[in-house]
Backbone bond lengths (Angstrom), bond angles and torsions (degrees), N, CA, C in turn:
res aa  C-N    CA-C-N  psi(-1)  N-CA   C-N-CA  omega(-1)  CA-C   N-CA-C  phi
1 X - - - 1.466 - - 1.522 109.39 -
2 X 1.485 118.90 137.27 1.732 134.01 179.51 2.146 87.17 -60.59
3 X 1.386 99.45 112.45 1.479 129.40 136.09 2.023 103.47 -9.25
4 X 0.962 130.66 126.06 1.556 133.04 179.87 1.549 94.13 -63.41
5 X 1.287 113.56 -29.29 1.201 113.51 -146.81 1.448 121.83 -100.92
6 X 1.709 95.84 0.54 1.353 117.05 -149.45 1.885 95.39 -75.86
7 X 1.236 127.21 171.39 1.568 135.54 170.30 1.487 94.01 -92.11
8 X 1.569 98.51 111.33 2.124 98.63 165.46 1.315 111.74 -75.27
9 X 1.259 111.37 142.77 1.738 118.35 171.14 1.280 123.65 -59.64
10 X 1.302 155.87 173.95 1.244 162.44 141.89 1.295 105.46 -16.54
11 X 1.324 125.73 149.62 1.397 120.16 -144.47 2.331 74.78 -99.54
12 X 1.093 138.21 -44.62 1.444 144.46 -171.42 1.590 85.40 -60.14
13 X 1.393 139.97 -60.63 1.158 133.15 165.68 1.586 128.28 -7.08
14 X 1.653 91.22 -76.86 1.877 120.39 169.55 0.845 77.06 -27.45
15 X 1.852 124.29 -108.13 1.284 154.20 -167.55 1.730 114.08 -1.10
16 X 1.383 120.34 -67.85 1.370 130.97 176.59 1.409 104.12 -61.37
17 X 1.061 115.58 -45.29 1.757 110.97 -179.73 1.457 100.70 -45.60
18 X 1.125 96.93 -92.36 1.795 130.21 -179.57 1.623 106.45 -14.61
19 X 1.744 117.74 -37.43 1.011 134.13 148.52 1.250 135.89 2.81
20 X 1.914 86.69 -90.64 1.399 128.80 179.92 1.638 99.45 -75.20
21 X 0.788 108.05 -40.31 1.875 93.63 -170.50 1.714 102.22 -75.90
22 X 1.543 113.19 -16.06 1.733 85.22 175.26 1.641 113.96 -105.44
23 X 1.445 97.79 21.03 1.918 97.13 171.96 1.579 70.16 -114.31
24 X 1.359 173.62 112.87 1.291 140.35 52.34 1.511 106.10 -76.79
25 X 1.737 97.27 175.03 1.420 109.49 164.42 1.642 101.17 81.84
26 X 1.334 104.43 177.02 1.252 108.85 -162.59 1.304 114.37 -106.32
27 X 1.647 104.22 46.48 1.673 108.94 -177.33 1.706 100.09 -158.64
28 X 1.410 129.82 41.56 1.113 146.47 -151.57 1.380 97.99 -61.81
29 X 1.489 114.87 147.99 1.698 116.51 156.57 1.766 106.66 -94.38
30 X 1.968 87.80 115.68 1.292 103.99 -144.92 1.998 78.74 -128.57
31 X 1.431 112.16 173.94 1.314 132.82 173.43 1.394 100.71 -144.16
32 X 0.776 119.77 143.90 1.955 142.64 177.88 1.704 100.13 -98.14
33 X 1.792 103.53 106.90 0.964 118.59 174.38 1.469 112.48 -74.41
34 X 0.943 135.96 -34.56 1.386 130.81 -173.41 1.895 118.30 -80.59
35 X 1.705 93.86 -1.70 1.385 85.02 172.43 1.314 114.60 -104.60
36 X 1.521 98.27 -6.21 2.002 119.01 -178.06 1.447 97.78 -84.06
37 X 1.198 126.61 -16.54 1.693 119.80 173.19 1.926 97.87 59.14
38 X 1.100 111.29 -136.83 1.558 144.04 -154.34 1.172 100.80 7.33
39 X 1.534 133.85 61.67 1.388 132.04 161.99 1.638 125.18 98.64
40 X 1.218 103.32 -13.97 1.489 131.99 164.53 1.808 115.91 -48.99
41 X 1.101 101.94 130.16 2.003 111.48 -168.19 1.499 66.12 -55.56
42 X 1.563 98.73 151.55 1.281 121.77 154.95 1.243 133.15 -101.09
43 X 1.295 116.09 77.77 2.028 148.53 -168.69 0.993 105.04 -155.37
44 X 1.501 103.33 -175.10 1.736 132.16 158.89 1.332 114.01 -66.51
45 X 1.439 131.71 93.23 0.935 127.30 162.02 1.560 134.79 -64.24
46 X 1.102 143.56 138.46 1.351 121.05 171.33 1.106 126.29 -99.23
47 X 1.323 128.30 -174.95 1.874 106.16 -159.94 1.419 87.43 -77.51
48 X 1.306 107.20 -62.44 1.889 127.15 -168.24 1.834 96.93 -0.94
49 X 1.918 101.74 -67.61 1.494 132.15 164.18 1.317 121.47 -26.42
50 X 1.129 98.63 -60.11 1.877 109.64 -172.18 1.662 101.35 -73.61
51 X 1.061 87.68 -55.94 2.242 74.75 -177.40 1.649 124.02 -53.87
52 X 1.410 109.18 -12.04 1.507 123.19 -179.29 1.568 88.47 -91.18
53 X 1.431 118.02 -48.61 1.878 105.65 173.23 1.140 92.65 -41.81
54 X 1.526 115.90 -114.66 1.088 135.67 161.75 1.841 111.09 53.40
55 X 0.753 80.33 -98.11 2.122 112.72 165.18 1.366 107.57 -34.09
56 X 1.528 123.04 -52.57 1.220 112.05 174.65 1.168 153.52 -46.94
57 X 1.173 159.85 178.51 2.013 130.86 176.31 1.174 104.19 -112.47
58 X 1.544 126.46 6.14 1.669 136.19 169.87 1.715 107.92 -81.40
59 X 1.401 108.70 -17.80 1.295 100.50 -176.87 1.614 103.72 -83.71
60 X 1.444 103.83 147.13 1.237 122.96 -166.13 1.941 93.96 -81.42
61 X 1.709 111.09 161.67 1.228 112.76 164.96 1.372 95.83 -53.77
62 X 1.465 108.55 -78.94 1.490 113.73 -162.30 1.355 125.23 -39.98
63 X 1.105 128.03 -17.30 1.343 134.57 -167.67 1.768 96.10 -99.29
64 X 1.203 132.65 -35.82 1.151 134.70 177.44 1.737 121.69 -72.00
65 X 1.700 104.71 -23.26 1.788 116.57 176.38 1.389 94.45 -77.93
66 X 2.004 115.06 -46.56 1.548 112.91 -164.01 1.422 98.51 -62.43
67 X 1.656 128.27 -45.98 1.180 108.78 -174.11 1.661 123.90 -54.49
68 X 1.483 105.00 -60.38 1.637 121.23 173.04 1.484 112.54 -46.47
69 X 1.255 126.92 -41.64 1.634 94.17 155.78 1.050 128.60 -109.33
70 X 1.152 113.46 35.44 1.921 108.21 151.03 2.127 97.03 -85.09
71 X 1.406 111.07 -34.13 1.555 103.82 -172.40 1.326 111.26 -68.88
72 X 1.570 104.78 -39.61 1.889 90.54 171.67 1.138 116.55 -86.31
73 X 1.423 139.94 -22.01 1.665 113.05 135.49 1.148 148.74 -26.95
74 X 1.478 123.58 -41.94 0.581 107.25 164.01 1.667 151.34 -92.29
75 X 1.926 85.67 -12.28 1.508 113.72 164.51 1.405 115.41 -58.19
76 X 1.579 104.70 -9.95 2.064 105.08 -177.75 1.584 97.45 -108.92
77 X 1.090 121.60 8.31 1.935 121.87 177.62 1.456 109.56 -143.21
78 X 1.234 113.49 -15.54 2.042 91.72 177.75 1.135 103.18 -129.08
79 X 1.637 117.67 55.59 1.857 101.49 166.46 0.941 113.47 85.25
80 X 1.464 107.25 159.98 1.767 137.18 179.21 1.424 108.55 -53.98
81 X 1.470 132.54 -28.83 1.542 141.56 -177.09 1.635 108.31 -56.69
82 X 1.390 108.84 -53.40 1.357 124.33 178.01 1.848 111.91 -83.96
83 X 0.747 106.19 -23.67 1.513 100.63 154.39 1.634 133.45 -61.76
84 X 1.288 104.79 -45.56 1.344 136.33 174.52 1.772 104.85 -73.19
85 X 1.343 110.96 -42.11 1.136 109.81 161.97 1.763 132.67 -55.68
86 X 1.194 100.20 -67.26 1.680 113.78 173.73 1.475 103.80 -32.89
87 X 1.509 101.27 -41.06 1.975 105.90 -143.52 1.671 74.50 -66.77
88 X 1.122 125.93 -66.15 1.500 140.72 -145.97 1.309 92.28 -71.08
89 X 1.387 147.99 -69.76 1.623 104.94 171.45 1.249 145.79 -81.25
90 X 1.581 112.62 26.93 1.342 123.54 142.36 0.978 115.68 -67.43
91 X 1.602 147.42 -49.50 1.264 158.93 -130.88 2.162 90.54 -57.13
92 X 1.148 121.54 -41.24 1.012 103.72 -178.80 1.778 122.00 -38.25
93 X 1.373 95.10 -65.35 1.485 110.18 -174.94 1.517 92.87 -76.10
94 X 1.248 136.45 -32.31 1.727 93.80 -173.22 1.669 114.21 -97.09
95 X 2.085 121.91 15.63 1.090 109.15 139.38 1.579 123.96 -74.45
96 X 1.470 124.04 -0.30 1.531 143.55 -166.22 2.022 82.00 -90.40
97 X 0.766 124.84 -38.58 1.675 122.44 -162.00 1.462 98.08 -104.25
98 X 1.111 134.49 -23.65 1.635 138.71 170.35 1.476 87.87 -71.77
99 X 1.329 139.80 -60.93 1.305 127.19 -162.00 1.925 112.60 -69.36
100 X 0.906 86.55 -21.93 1.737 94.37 -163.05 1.936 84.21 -68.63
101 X 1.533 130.84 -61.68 0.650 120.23 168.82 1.363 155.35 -48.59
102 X 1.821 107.15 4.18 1.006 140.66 172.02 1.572 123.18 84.01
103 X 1.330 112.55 -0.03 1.137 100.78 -176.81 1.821 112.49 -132.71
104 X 1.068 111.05 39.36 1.236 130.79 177.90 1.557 132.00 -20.68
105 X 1.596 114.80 -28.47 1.249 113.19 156.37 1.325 118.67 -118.61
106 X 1.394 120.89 32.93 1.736 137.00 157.33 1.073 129.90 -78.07
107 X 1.610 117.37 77.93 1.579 131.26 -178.74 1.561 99.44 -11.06
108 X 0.968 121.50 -86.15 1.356 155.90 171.99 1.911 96.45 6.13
109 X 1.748 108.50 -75.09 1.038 108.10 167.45 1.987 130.42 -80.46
110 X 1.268 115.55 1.18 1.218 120.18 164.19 1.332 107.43 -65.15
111 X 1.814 105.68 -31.08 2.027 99.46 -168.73 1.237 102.90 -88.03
112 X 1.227 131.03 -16.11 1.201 124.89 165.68 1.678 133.20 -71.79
113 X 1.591 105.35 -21.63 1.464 114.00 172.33 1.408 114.02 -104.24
114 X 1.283 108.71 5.17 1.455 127.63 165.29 1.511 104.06 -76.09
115 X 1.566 115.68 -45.29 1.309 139.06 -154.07 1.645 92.64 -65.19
116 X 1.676 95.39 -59.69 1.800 101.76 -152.37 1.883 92.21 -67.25
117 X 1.310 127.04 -61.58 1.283 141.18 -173.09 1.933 103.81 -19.64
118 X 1.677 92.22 -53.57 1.430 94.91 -178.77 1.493 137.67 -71.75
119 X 1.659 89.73 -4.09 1.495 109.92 -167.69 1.977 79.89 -91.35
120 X 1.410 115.19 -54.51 1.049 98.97 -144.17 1.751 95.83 -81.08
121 X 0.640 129.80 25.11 1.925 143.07 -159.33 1.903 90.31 -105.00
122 X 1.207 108.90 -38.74 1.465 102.98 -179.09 1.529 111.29 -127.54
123 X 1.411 107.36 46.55 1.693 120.92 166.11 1.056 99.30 -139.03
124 X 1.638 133.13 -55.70 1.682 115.39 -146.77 1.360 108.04 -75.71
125 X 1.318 93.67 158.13 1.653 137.88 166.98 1.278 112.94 -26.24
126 X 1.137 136.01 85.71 2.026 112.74 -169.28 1.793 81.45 -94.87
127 X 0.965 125.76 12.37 2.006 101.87 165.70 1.166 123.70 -70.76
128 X 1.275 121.33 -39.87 1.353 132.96 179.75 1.364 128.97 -82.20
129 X 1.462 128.44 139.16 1.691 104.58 -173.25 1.608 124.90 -73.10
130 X 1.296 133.91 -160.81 1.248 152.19 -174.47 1.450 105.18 47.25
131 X 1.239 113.72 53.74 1.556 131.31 175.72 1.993 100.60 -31.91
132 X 1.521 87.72 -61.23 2.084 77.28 -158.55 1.128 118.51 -111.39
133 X 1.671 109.44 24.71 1.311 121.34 139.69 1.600 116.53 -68.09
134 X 1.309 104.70 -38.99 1.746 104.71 -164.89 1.706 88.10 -92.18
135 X 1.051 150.07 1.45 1.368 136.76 145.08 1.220 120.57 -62.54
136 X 1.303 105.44 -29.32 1.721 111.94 -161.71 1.701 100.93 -85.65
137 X 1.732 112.48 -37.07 1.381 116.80 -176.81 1.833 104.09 -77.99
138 X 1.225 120.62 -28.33 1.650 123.33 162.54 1.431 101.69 -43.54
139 X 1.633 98.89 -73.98 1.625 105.83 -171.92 1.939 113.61 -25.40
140 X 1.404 93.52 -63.94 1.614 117.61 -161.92 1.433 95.85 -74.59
141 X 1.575 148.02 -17.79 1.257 128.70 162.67 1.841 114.66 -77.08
142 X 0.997 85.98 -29.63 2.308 100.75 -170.16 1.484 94.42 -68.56
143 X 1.506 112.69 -48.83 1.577 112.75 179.60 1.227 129.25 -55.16
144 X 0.893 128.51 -18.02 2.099 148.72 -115.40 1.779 86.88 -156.78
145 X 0.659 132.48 -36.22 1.832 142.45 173.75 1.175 94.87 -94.87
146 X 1.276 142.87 -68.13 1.444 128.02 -179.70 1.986 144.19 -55.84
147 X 1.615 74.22 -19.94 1.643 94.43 169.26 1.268 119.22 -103.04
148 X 1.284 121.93 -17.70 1.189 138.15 142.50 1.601 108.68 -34.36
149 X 1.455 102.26 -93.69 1.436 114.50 -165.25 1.560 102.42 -50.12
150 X 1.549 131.65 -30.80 1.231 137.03 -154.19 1.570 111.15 -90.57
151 X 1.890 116.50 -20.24 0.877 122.54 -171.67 1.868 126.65 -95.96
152 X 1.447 90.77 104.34 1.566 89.94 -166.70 1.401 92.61 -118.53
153 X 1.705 127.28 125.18 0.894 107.45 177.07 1.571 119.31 95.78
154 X 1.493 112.46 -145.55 1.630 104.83 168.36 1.405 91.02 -93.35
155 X 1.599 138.69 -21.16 1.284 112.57 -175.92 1.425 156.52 9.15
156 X 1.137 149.80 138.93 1.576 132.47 173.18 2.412 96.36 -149.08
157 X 0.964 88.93 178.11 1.420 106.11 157.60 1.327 129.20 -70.68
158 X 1.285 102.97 -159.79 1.793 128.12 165.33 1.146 125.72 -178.82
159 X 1.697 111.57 172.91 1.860 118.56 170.34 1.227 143.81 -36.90
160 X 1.400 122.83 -157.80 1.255 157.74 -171.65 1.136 164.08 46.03
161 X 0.633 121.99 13.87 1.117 132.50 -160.95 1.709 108.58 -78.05
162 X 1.556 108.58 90.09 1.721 115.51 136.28 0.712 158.43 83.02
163 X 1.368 70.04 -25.86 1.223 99.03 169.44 1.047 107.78 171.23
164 X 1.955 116.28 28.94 0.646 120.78 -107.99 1.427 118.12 -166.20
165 X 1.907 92.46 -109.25 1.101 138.44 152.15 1.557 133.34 -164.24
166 X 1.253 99.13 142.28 1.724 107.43 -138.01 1.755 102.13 -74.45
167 X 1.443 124.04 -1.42 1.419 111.82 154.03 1.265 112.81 -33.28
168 X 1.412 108.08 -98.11 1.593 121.90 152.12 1.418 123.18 7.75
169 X 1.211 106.15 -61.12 1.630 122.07 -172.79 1.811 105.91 -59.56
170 X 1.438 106.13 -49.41 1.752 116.95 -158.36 1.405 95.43 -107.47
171 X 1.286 148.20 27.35 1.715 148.73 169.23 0.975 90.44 -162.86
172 X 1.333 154.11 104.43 2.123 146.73 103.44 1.286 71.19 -158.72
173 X 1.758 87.60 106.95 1.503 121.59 133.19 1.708 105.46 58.67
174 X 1.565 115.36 -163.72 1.131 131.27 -142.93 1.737 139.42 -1.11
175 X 1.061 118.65 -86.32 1.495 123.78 150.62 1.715 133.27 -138.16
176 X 1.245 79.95 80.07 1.880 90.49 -177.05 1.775 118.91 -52.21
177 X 0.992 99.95 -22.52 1.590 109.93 161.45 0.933 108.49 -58.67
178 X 1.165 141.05 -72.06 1.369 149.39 -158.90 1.780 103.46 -51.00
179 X 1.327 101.30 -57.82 1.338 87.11 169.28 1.282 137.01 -96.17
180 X 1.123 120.98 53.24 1.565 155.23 -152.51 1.758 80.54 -120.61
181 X 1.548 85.09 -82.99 1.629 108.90 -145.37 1.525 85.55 -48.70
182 X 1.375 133.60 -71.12 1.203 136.89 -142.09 1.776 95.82 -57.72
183 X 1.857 112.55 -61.44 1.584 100.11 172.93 1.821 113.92 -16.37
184 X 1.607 125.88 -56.64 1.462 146.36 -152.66 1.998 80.08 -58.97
185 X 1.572 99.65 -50.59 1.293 103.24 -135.88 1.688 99.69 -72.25
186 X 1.542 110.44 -28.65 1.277 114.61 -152.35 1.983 93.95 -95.51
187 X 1.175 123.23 2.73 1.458 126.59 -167.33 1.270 127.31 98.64
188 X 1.588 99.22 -21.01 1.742 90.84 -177.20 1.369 131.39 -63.64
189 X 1.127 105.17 -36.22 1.633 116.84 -162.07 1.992 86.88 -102.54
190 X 1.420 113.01 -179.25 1.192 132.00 160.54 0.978 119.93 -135.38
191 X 1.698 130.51 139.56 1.109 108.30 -164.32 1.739 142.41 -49.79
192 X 1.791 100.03 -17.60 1.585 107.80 -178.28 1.439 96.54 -79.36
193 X 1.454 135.47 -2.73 1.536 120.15 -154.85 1.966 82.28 -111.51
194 X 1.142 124.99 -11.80 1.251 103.05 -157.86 1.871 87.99 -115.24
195 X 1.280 124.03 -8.45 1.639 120.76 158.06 1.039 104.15 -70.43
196 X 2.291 131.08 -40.95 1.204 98.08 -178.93 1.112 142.69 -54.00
197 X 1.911 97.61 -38.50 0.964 118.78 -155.47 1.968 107.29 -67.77
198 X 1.846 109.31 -41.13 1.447 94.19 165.56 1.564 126.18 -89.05
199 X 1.167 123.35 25.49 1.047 122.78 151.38 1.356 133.44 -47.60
200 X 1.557 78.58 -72.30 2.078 96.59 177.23 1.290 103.14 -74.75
201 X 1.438 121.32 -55.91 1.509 122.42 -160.72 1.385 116.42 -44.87
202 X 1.819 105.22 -53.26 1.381 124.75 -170.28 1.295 117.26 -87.32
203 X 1.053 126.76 -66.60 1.400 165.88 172.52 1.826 95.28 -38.76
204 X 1.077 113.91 -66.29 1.767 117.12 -167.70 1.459 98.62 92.27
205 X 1.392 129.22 22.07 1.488 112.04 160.46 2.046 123.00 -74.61
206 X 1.345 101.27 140.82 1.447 116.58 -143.41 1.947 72.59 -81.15
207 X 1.270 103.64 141.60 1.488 111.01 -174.88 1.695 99.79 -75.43
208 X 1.046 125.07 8.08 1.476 119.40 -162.74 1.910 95.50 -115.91
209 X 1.353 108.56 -18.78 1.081 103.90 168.75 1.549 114.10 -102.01
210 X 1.619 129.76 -12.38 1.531 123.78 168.94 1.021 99.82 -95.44
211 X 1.439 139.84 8.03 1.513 134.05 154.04 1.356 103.84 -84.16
212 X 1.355 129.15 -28.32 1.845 107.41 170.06 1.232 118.83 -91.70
213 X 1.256 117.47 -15.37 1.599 128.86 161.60 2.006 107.49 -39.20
214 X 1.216 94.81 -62.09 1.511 97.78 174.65 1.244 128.96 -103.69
215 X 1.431 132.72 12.02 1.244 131.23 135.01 1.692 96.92 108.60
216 X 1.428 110.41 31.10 1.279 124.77 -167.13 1.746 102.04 -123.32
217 X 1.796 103.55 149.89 1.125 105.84 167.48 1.409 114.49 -69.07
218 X 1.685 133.34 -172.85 0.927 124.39 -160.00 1.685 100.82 -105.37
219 X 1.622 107.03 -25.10 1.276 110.24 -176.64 1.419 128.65 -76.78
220 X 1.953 79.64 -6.99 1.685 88.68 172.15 1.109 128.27 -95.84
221 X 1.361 103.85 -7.88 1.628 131.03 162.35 1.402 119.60 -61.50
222 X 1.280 112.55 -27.60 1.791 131.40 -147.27 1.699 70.14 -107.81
223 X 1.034 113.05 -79.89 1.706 106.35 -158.94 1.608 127.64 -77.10
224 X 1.426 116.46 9.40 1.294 137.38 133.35 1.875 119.14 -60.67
225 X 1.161 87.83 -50.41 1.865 82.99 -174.86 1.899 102.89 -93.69
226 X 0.923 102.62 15.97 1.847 105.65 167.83 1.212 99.91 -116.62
227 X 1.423 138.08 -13.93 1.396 122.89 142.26 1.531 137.01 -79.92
228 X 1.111 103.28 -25.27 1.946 118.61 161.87 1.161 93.20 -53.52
229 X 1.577 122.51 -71.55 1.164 106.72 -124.66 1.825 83.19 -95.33
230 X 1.031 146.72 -17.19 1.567 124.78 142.80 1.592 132.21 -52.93
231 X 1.094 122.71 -18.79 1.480 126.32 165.67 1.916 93.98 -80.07
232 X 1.185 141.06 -62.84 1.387 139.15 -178.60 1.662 98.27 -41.71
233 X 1.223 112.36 -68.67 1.746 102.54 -172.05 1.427 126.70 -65.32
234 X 1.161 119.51 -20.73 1.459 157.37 165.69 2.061 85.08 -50.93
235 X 1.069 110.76 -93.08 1.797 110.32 -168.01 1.516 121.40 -74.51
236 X 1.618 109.40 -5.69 1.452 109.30 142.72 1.636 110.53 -68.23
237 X 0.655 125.69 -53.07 1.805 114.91 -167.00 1.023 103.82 -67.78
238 X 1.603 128.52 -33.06 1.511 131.31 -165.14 1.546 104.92 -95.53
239 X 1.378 106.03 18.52 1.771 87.54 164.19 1.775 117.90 96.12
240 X 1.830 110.54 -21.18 1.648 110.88 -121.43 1.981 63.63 -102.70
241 X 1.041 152.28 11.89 1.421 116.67 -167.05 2.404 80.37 -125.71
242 X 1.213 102.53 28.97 1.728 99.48 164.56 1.859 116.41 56.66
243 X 1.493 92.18 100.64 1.317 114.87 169.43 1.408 114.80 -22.51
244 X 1.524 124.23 -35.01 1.740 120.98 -177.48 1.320 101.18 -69.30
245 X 1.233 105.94 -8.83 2.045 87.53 -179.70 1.668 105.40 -103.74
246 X 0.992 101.53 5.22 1.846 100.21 -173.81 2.269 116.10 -39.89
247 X 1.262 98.65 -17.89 1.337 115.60 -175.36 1.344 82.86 -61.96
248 X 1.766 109.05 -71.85 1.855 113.19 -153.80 1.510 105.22 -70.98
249 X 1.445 118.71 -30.49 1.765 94.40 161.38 1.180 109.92 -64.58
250 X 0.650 148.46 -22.17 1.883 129.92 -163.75 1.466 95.16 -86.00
251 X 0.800 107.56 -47.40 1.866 115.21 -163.31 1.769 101.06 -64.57
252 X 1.769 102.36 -17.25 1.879 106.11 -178.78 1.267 107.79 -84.50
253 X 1.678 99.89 -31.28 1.796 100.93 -162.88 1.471 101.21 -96.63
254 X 1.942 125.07 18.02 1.055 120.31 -175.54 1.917 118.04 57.90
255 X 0.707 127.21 7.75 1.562 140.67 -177.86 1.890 102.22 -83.71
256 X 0.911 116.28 -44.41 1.505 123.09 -166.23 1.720 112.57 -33.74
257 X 1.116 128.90 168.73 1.488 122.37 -173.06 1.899 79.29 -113.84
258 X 1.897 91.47 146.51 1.662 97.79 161.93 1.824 110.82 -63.59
């Protein structure tokens, strides 16, 4: 298990890791090319695989919508795995939308286009084509409004979602407490990092007022809870908060089946 104490990586970082560790081993998060047709090897692809397709200029439109919504399908019916998946072979285009926004290696705004991506991962439209282009322009409007509204000062945002980034993770649905407490329980969080974190997250307290509550600037508020909440999403993906609860993550990261 990651040290409480440890420095979390870039929240697009998480993401690519988290990646790679669920195409290893001998149970890969894989897609079946031969049932995706449009030019696709005909096997088990793995994502790791598919996002290097993907990327290429041989891949067909069509073959790139058929892929993208089978991934947000399945990121809305089989769990936090496929959530974590999608995010990570998007990561191309939504470091392409971190840059547009100018600040491309600013944790701060990665958790925020982490944020919108995940929102829009379990809303958009799969009728229409250019599936993960119009995720990527969701992402980059939710982000761009949120740092906006978020920026007072030197201010910025943050992560999570879920698989992810831990927006996501600590508000949609089931019992976000639950995995609060356990973060407390398992080392990650401390107890002041896991009130911040449901303060704002849960709660809707305006960070400008639990920054005068404790006698803190606000940016120190902002970049305290962009490290929580990257150590929290950080040991959801990594396993570290115990497979018996896999119900109450899903039910945090909104992923869960009715």
């Amino acid at each position: 298990m990651r040290p409480p104490t440890a420095e979390p990586g870039p929240p697009f970082d998480i993401a690519e890791t988290a990646l790679r560790l669920l195409c290893e081993g001998p149970s890969p998060l894989a897609v079946s090319g031969r049932a995706l047709g449009h030019g696709l090897p005909r096997r088990p692809i793995r994502l790791t695989e598919l996002a290097a397709i993907l990327m290429h200029p041989s891949a067909s439109f069509p073959a790139r919508d058929a892929v993208w919504r089978l991934l947000v399908t399945r990121s809305r019916t089989d769990g936090p795995a496929w959530v974590v998946g999608a995010t990570g072979v998007a990561l191309p285009g939504l470091r392409a939308v971190a840059g547009r926004l100018g600040r491309p290696g600013d944790p701060d705004v990665q958790a925020e286009v982490l944020a919108g991506f995940l929102a829009a991962l379990r809303t958009l439209d799969l009728s229409t084509p250019k599936v993960c282009p119009r995720l990527c322009n969701s992402a980059q409007s939710a982000a761009r409004a949120a740092l906006r509204s978020n920026h007072a000062g030197p201010a910025e945002a943050s992560l999570t979602e879920a698989a992810g980034a831990a927006p996501g993770v600590v508000t949609v649905g089931g019992h976000p407490d639950f995995v609060l407490a356990r973060a407390v329980r398992a080392g990650v969080l401390n107890v002041a990092d896991a009130d911040l974190i449901g303060a704002i997250r849960l709660e809707g307290i305006p960070v400008r007022e639990y920054a005068a509550r404790l006698g803190l600037t606000e940016w120190a508020v902002y970049k305290r809870r962009t490290a929580a909440e990257a150590r929290l999403v950080a040991a959801l993906n990594a396993g570290d908060l115990d497979d018996l609860n896999a119900q109450v993550i899903a039910e945090a990261t909104g992923t869960a089946q009715p």
